[in-house]
N, C-alpha and C positions, 0 to 999 in steps of 0.2 A: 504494500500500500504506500502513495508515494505522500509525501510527507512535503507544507507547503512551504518549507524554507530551505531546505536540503542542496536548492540552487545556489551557488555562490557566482553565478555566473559565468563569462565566457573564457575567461583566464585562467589556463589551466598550467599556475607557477610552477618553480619546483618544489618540492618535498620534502623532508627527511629520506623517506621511505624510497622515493623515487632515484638517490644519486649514489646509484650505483658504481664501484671504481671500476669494475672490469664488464669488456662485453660476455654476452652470451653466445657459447660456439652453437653452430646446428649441429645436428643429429645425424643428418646423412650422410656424415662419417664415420666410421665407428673409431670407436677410443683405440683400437688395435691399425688401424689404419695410420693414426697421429703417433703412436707411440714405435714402431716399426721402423728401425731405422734401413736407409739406402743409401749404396754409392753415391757420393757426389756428383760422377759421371755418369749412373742411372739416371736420377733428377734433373739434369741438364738435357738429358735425352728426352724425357718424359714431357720436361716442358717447352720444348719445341715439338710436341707431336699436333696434328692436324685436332685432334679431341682433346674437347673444350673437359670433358669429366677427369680425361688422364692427366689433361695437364693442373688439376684443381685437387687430384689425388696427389700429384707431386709437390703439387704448395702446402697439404697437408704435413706432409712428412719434414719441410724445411725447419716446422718447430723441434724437430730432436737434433739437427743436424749443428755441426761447428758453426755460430756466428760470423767468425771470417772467411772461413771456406765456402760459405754457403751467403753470403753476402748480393753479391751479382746476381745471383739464383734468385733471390727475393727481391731487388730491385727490377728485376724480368719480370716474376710476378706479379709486381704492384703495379705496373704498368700494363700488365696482360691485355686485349681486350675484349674478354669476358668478366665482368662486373664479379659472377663467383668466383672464380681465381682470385682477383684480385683481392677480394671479402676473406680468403682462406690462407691469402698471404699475410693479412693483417692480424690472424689471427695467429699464422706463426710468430709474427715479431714477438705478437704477447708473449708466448710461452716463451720463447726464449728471454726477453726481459724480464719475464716473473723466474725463472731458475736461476736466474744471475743474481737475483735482489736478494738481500737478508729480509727473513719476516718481520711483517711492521704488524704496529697497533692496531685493533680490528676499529675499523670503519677509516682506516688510512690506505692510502693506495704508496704499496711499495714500489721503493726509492734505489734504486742499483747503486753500489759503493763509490766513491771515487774512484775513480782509477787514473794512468797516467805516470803511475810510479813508477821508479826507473827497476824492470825485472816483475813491472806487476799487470797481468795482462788486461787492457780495458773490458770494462762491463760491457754486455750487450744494447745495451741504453746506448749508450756513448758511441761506439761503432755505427748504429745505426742512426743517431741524431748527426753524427759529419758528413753521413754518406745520404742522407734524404736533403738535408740543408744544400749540397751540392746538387744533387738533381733538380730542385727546385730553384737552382741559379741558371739550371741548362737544359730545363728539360721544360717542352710545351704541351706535353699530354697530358691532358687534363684529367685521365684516369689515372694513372701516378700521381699526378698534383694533389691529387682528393686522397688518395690514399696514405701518401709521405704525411696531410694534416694529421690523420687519425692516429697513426704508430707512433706519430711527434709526442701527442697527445698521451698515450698510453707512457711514454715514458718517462713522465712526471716531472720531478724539479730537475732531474738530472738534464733537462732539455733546454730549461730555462735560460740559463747564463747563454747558454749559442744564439737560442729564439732571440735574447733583447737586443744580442752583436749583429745579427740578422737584420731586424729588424732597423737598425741604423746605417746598417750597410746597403741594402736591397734597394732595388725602388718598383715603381710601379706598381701591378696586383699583387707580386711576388708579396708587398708588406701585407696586405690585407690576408694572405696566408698563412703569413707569419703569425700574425695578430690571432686569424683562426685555433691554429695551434697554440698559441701562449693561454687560451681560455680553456682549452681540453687539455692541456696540465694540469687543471686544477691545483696551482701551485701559489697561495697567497704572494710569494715575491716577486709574481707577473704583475701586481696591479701597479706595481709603479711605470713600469713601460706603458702597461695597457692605458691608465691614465692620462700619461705625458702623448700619449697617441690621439687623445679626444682634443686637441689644439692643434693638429695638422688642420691644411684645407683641405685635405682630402677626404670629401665625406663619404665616399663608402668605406675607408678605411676608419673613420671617426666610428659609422655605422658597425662598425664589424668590433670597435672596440668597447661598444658601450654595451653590446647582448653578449661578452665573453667578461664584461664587468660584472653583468647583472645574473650570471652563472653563475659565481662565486658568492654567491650572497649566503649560503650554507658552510661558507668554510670560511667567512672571513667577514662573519654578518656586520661588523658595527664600523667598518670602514669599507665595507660595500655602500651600505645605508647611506652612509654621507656622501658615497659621492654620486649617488644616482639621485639624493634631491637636489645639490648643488646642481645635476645635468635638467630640474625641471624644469629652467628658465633659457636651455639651449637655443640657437637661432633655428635649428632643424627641428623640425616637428618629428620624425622618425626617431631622434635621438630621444627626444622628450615622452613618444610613447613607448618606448625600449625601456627609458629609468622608471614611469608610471608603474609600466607590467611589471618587473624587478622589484618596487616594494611591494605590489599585492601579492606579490608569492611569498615575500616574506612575511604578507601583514604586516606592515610598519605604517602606522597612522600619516596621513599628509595632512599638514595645516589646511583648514577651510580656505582660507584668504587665497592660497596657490591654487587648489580646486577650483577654486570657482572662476578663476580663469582660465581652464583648460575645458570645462563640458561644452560650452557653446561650442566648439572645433569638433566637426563630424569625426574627423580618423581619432582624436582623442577621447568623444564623448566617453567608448563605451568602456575605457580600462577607467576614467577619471569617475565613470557612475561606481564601479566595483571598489573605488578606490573610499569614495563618498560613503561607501557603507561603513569600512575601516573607522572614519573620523569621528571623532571628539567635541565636534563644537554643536553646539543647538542648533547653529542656522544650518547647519544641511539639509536637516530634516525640512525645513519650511520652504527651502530652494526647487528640493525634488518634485514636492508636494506640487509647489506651482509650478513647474516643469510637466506634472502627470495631463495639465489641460490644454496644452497644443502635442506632444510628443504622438508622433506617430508609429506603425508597424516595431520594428528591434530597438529605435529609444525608447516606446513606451515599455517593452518588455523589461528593459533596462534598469531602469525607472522602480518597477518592481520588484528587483530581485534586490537590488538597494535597500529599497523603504524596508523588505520583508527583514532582511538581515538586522537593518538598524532596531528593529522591534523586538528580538531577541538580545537586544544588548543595552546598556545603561539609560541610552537615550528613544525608550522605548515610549517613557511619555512625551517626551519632545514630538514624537511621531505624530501622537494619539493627538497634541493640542494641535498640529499645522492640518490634520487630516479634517477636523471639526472646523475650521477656523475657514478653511477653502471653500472657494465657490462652488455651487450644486453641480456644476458640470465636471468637475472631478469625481466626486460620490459617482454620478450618473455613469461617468466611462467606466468606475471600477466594476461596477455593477454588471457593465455590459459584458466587460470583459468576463468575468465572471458566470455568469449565465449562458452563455451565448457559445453552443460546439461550434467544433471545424465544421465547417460544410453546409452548415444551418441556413435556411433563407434570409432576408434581410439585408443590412449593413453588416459591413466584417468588424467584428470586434476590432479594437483599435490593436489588440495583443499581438493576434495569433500570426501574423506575418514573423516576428522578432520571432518564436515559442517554438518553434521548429513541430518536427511531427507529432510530438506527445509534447500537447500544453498544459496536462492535467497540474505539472509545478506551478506554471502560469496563471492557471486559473485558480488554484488554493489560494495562491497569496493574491489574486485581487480580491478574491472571497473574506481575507480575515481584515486586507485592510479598509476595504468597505462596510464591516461591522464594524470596526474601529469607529471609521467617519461615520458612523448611523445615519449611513446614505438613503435616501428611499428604493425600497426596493430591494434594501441588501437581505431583507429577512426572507422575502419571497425566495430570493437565489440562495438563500441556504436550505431553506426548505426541500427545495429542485434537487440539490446537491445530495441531498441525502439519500436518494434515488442512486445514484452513482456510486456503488460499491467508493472507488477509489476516491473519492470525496467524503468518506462519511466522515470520519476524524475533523478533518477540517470544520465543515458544514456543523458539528459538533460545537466546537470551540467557536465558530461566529453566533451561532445561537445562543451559546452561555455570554460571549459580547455585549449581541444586542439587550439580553435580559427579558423585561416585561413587552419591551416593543416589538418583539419577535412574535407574539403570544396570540394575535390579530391569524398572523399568516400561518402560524402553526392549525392555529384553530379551523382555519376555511380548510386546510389540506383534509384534514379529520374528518372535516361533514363531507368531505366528497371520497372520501375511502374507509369509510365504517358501514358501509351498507351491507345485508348479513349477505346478499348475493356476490358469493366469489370472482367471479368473473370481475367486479369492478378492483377488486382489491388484489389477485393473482399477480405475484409476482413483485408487489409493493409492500408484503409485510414486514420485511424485514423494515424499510424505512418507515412505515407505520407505528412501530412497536419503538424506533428507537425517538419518534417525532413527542409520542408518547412520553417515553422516561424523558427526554428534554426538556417540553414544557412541563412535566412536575417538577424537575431541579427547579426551573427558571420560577415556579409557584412557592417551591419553599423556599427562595434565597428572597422571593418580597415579602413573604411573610417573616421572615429574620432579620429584615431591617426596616420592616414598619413596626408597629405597636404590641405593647405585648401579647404573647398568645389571648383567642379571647374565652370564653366561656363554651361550654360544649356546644352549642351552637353559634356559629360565628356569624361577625355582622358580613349584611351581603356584599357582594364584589360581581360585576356584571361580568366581568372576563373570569374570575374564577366561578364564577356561575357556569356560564356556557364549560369551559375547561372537566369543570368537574360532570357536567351534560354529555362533553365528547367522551370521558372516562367512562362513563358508566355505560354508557351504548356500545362499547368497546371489550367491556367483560364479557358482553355474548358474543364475541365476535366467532367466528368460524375457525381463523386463525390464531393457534396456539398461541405461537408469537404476540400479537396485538392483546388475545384476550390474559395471557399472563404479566406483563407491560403494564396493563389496566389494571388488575386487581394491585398490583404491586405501587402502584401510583395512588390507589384509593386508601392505601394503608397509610400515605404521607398526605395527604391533602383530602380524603373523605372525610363525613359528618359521621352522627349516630345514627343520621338516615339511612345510611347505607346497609348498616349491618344486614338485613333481611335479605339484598342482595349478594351480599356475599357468602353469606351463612348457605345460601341455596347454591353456589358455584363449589362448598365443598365437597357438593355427591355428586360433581360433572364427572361424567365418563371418561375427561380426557387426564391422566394422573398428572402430569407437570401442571394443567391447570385447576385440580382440584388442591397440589401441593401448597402453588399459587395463594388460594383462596384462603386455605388456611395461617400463612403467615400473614395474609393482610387483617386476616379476624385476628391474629395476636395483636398486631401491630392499632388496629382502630380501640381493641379493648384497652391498653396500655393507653390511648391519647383520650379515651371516653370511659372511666373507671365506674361511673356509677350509671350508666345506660350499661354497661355491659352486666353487674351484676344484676343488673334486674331481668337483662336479657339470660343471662344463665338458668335465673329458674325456670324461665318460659321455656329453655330447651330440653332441663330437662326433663320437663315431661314426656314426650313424644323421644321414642325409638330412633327413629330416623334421624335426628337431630343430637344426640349423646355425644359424637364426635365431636360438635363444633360446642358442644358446651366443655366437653372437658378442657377444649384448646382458649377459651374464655376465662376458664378457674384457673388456668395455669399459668395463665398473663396476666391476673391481677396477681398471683403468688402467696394469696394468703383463702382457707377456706373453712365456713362455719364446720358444727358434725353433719350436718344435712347432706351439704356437698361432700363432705369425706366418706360420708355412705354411699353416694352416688356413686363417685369415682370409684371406690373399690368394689360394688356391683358389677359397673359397668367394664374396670379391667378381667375380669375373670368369664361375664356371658355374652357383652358387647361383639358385634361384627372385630374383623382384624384390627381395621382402622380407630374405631372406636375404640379397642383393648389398648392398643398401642398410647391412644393419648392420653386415656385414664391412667396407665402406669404413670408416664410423663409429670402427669399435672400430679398425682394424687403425691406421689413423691418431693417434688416444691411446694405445695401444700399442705400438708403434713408431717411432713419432715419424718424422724425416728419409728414416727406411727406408721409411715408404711412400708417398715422390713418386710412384715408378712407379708404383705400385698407383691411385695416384688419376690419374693421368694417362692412363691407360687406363681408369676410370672416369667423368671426364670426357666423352668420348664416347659413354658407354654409350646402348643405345637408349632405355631406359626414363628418362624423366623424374626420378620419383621420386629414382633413384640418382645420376642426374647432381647433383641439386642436392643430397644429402650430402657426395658428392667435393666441390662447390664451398663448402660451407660448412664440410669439415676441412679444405679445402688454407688456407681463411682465416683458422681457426685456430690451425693450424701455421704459418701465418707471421707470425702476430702474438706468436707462441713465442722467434721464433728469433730471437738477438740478431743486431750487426751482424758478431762474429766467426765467425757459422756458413759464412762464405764460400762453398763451391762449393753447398752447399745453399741456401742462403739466395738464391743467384744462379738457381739451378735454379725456385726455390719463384716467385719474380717471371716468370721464363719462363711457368710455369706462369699466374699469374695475368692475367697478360698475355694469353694465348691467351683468359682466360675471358670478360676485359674485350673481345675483339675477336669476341667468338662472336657477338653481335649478340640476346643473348639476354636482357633486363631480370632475369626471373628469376633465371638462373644467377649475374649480376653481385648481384645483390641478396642472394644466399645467401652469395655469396662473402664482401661487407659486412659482410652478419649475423657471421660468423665470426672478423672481426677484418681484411679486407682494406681498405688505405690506400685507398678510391675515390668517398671525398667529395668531391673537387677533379677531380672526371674531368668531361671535357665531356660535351654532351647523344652518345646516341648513336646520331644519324644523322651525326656529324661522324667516329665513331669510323673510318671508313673500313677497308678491308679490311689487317688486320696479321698475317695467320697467316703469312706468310713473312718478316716481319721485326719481331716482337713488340716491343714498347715495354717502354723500361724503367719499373721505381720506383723514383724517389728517396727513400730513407730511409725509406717507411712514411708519408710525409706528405705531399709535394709533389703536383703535378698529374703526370699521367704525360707522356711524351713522345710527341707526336703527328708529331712533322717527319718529312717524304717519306712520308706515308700520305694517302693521297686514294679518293676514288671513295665509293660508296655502301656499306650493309654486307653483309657475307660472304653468301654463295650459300647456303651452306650448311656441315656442320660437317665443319671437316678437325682435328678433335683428336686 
């Protein structure tokens, strides 16, 4: 799901992760091919044969071979003209400059020794940095040219000292290759050349020195920095967007005051918008803003990916004020922008020219910063959005935005997709059900900063009127989804009214939605305590009804002996569901009084109920201090039998509920204890296992 700020734009710096010191060899060689060594006089053969593969298997093998003797041989290569060849040539140099070099520091690119000493043979660095430096004084093929850069490069500082002599010496293109190579050393003490190079008149050579400055910004970050904003004010605009792109790879903030003279310039707008997201000062925010209402096609995209970034970062309300503060006709574009697919009739959104094939980045962030600006219009298009799997999130967070004003459009969507006939609603439930829990969040967060809660019946609200109208027409929906949405929304924002309707969605035939119905009657009993107890005795009269009274007793948590009679009646001859919630409740309820109750429970046939008993008996006894004495000795009997039942489940319910049985051994050791149950110590210890043997229980004698 694609996430509405994730774009950082078109500039794609460099990275940590990205600078790599050495290349990667292909594959369609094998390692036995490279490692194999051959005549020198084979190789020489090899590489003058008519085939392009033989002679690219022979530049494979130059990397095991002697540096000096195989010297010419690799200069032939690198000139080859087959582009492979050549490629396999460069990849010999490597090897041979990486086995000459002592190992260095990890994430440094090894440096081959000095050499030069009298009786000390030069490095492979060396040998090959005098011998490319001269072909590129005499040589005009341009595949050699390209290739002598690369090996230059690979042979790191050791290349340096020749490149800057080079470089003062040469003239013509020859320096701008020079210059190429002083940045693929990746050698900090090129920047002084490379520098003193951005004051020639020679601007492809100025050009070629300011993107091998602005490579270095990973190895040599805080005087790179300076000299690529020093280059902001360059007479070349190509120089200027060279050092722009160079800090955004670093992130290195640019003063507003320099920005803002570079966006008006089309070749600079769109690194100086990426750059604009970086900065610091308040007015960017209010610059872009007014920007968003003439930019057209890739600035307005621009424009967005900006503002989206600045909103995740300090200046987040700076945004929020220039976004409200703007004329309707910016709200209106975002909007459009927004709403409005590829290909759709109409006007072209101002976007999707800049947004390339997949604008759905595009369209998130006009979506959240037109809730921002609580544009007209922006709640409809989040509404819409939510239809759009890959919009939902978003569409999500504009609605929590907009708040109460969203609540209008939330609403019209509901009365036109709650009709019980399927057909209108297939394939919308999902955003039905999630349009649902959004305007109840958006219901309780006004009721959290209005007034205090009111009295069981609250005063009216015409939008929570209707809301709580789409709610309830929504519990019968057809749709799982919608109708469990709705009861779970009536449990936060329903009256006392409702109980009757929800009380009836307990015996729906659909289980997630009768599950549903039953936590919303917890939840409405817990916010309406005394309609519900008067609703309990009404339930329990009637059969059919036992279930939703127990779950009533059990969420107000306290109950006269009436209701303790009921409850344990109705655990013991109750339907499943009804058994299951009598255990539940009568045990918060009653507390110590219902061991029995659960203990007869615990055996019960039905699964289900068995594992409630075992998860109140284990939170009733993580209740009871250590003076509840004959209880508390009872409550361990009890758990003792659950832990000997041989049952993972029931033991694991029990857990869940607060029972000491994290220090219990595995349970095929448990051996059969229902005739002489094992104590607990204190709630903490390992239980006691002595004189219990055999394998586990036959079966249940609870």
């Amino acid at each position: 799901m694609s996430r509405a700020f994730d774009d950082l734009g078109p500039y794609g710096g460099p990275r940590v992760s990205d600078a790599g010191p050495w290349p990667t060899e292909p594959e369609s060689i094998s390692p036995s091919v490279r490692s194999t060594p051959m005549p020198i006089a084979a190789l020489a053969t090899a590489l003058a044969a008519d085939d392009a593969e033989e002679r690219r298997q022979a530049a494979a093998r130059l990397g095991r071979a002697d540096v000096a003797e195989a010297l010419p041989l690799l200069l032939r290569a690198l000139g080859d003209p087959d582009w492979r060849v050549r490629k396999e040539a460069t990849y010999a140099c490597h090897r041979l400059i990486q086995a000459s070099s002592p190992p260095a520091a990890e994430g440094e690119r090894p440096a081959a020794p000095p050499g030069g000493a009298e009786g000390e043979r030069p490095s492979a660095a060396r040998v090959l940095v005098g011998a490319l430096l001269d072909a590129l004084r005499t040589s005009d093929d341009v595949g050699l040219r390209n290739a002598a850069i690369e090996v230059l490069g690979y042979c790191g500082r050791d290349a340096t000292p020749a490149l800057v002599g080079a470089l003062a010496e040469l003239k013509g293109d020859e320096r701008k290759l020079v210059v190429d190579a002083l940045g693929r050393t990746r050698d900090p003490a090129a920047l002084d050349a490379l520098y003193a190079a951005l004051a020639e008149k020679d601007d492809n050579l100025r050009q070629s020195a300011i993107e091998a400055i602005a490579g270095m910004g990973l190895i040599a970050r805080e005087r790179v920095t300076d000299i690529l904003y020093e280059r902001l004010g360059d007479r070349d605009r190509f120089v200027r967007l060279t050092a722009l792109n160079g800090l955004n790879g670093l992130e290195a903030p640019v003063p507003w005051r320099v920005l803002s003279q570079l966006i008006d310039d089309p070749i600079l707008r769109s690194a100086a918008l990426v750059a604009a997201a970086l900065a610091e000062s308040p007015e960017a925010p209010r610059a872009l803003v007014t920007a968003l209402a003439t930019a057209r096609g890739g600035a307005f995209a621009q424009l967005l990916r900006a503002l989206a970034r600045l909103v995740e970062g300090p200046l987040a309300s700076h945004v929020v004020d220039a976004l409200r503060a703007a004329p309707q006709e910016v709200g209106a574009r975002l909007v459009q922008a927004a709403a409005a697919s590829p290909g759709a009739g109409g006007a072209e959104p101002p976007s999707w020219r800049g947004l390339g094939a997949d604008p759905v980045s595009g369209r998130a962030q006009a979506l959240v910063l037109a809730a921002m600006a609580r544009a007209p219009g922006a709640a409809d298009a989040a509404v819409q959005a939510m239809i759009e799997p890959a919009l939902v999130e978003t569409a999500q967070r504009a609605l929590g935005l907009l708040g109460g004003e969203a609540l209008p459009a939330v609403l019209a969507y509901l009365e036109r997709h709650i009709d019980p006939d399927p057909d209108l609603w297939e394939g919308l439930d999902d955003a039905t059900a999630a349009l649902i829990d959004g305007a109840v969040a958006i219901a309780e967060q006004r009721g959290r900063e209005g007034a205090p809660p009111p009295p069981p019946q609250p005063a009216a609200d015409p939008t929570l009127d209707e809301l709580l109208g789409a709610v309830r027409r929504s519990v019968k929906s057809p749709s799982t989804l919608v109708a469990t949405s709705a009861l779970y929304g009536l449990a936060k924002i329903g009256t006392a009214d409702d109980f009757p309707l929800v009380v009836s969605q307990t015996r729906a035939i659909s289980l997630p939605v009768a599950r549903a119905a039953e936590s919303a009657l917890a939840g409405l009993s817990e916010r309406y305590p005394e309609s519900a107890r008067a609703l309990a005795r009404q339930l329990m009269q009637a059969g059919e009804t036992h279930l939703a009274a127990a779950i009533v007793i059990e969420a107000l948590g306290t109950a006269d002996q009436e209701e303790i009679a009921f409850l344990t009646s109705v655990a013991s001859v109750g339907d499943v569901r009804a058994r299951r919630a009598a255990v539940t409740a009568v045990a918060a309820a009653a507390g110590v009084s219902a061991l029995e109750v659960l203990s007869l429970s615990l055996a019960d046939e039905e699964r289900e109920v068995r594992l409630a008993a075992a998860r109140a008996l284990g939170r009733l006894y993580a209740s009871l201090s250590d003076r509840a004495g004959d209880e508390r000795t009872r409550a361990r009997e009890l758990l003792s039998l659950v832990r000997a039942s041989g049952e993972p489940e029931l033991v694991a319910a029990a857990a869940q509920g607060g029972a000491p049985f994290r220090s219990d051994p595995p349970w095929s050791e448990a051996g059969d204890r229902l005739s002489a149950p094992a104590s607990i110590d204190g709630g903490e210890g390992p239980m006691s296992t002595s004189g219990m043997s055999g394998g586990p229980p036959s079966g249940k004698v609870l």
